[in-house]
C-alpha positions, 0 to 999 in steps of 0.5 A: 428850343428845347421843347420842340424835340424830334420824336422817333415815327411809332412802328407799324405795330405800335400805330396798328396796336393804337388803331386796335384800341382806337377802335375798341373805345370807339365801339364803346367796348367795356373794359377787355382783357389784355388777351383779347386786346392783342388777339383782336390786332392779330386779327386784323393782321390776318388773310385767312377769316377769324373771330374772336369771343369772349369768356362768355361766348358773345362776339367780339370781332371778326376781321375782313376775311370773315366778313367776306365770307360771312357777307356781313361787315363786322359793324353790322353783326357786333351787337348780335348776342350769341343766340341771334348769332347761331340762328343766323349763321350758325354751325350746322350739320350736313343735314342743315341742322343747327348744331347743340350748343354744347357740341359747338366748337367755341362752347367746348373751347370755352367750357373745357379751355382746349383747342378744337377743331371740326369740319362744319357748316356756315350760313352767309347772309345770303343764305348759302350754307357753305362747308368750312373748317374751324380750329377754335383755341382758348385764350387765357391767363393763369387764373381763367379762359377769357376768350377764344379765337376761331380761325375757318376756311371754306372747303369743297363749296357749298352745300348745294355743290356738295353731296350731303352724307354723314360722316361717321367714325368708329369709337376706336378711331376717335380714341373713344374705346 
């Protein structure tokens, strides 16, 4: 009969974009933008850990890799507002200091709507504080920032492995004379 037709099998980036959206009703998310939708199935695509905020610096997903590293499944941290998210796992400085607010690699991101990169500290779960490297972009439409992602990875160990010494620059090195 006619109205049993044989449909084509969905690709595999059809069955994870729906999985992506599977996953974002079922958190209860509020309405995303586009961008973020799209980065978040990238995300989860990805080997190397990742997270995604939005416009507003609040966390909207990290992918498997991050939970790794972090010690945290993203279920558990999603509904951290920004504040319990820096106490917790920070950026920090070589000195274990929590980084500003306004020097954060996400909040210049955010604010200024251009990549950034820097080498800082993290804080996994179980307290070790762990060296990485962040490159943070903006995602955006013509009109506005509506989010960022952030890719890191871990560099040369932990603190504990490492020796602690400020890294200093001279104005003319960072383009700043």
């Amino acid at each position: 009969p006619s109205s049993l037709r044989h449909e084509r099998p969905a690709s595999p980036t059809v069955l994870q974009a729906r999985d992506t959206e599977r996953a974002m009703s079922q958190e209860n998310v509020a309405h995303r933008p586009l961008e973020l939708i799209l980065a978040r199935n990238l995300l989860t695509n990805i080997s190397i850990p990742a997270f995604l905020a939005d416009n507003r610096g609040g966390l909207v997903f990290y992918n498997e890799a991050a939970e790794s590293l972090l010690g945290m499944p993203f279920q558990q941290a999603r509904n951290m507002d920004p504040e319990e998210w820096r106490a917790r796992f920070g950026p920090f400085d070589s000195a274990r200091e929590r980084i500003p607010f306004e020097e954060e690699p996400l909040t210049i991101v955010l604010r200024e709507g251009r990549p950034v990169h820097a080498p800082l500290y993290i804080r996994s779960a179980d307290g070790e504080l762990h060296h990485i490297e962040v490159s943070a972009l903006p995602l955006a439409t013509s009109e506005e920032t509506t989010g960022a992602i952030g890719i890191f990875w871990r560099t040369e160990g932990t603190l504990v492995e490492r020796e602690c010494r400020p890294v200093t620059m001279s104005l003319e090195a960072a383009g700043l004379s």
